[in-house]
N, C-alpha and C positions, 0 to 999 in steps of 0.2 A: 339089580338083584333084590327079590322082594325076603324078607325073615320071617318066618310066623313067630309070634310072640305070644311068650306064658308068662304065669306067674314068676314062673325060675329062675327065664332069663331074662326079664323085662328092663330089670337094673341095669345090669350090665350092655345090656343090646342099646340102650334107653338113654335112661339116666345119667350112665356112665361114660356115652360117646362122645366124643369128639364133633362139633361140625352138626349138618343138620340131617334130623328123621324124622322123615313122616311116619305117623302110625292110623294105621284105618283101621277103626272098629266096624265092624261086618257080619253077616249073619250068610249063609246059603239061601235061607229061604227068603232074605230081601230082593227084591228085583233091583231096586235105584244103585244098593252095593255092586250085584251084579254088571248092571251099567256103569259104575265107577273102576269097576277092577282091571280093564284092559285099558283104561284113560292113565291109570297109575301106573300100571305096568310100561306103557309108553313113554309116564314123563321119567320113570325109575331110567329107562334102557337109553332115553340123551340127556338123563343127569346122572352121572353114577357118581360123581360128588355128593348125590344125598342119595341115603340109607331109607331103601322104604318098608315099614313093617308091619305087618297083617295080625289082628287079635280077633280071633272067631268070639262072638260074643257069649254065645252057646257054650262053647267049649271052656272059657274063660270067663262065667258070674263076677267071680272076684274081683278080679283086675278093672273088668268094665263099670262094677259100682264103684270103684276106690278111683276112677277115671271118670267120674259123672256122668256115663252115658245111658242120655234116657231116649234118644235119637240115632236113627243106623240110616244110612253111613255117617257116623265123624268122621274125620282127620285131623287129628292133632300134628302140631309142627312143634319141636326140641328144637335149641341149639343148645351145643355143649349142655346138655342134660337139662336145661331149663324151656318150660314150658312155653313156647312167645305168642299163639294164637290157635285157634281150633275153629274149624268148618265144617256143615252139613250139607248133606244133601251130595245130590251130582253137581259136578265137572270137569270140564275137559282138561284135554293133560296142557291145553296151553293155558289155563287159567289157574288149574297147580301152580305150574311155571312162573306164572306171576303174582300168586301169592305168597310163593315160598321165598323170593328174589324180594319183594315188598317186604316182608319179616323176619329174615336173614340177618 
């Protein structure tokens, strides 16, 4: 199950979780995001142990500069609310998969 994420809820969705979330920062008008969204979506739906959540970058200035992204697609990886690694660019939901397992 993916979450969109705001400023509002970010803490709590985020910060505040238990266990591990991804968060993709994203735009509509990226293509490479585009090509990462059904990779995520796949590794979300045979992991549902980790929390995957979505920050439109557009919709969300804020959050995305207080997040240092000057690059779409990131994804950052939490666990228990701390930050452990961040990646760009595309890939596939098997290489999710083994970078989240890797820094878990």
């Amino acid at each position: 199950m993916e979450i969109t994420l705001t400023a509002e809820n970010f803490a709590g969705e985020v910060l505040q979780a238990e266990g591990a979330v991804l968060v993709d920062f994203w735009a509509t008008w990226c293509g490479p995001c585009q090509m990462l969204a059904p990779e995520l979506e796949a590794f979300a739906d045979a992991h549902p142990d980790v929390r995957v959540g979505k920050v439109n970058v557009d919709d969300q200035p804020a959050l995305a500069a207080e997040h240092g992204i000057s690059v779409i697609p990131t994804v950052k990886l939490f666990v228990n609310g701390q930050l452990k690694d961040t990646q760009m660019g595309y890939k596939t939901a098997d290489q999710i998969a083994a970078w989240v397992e890797e820094n878990r």
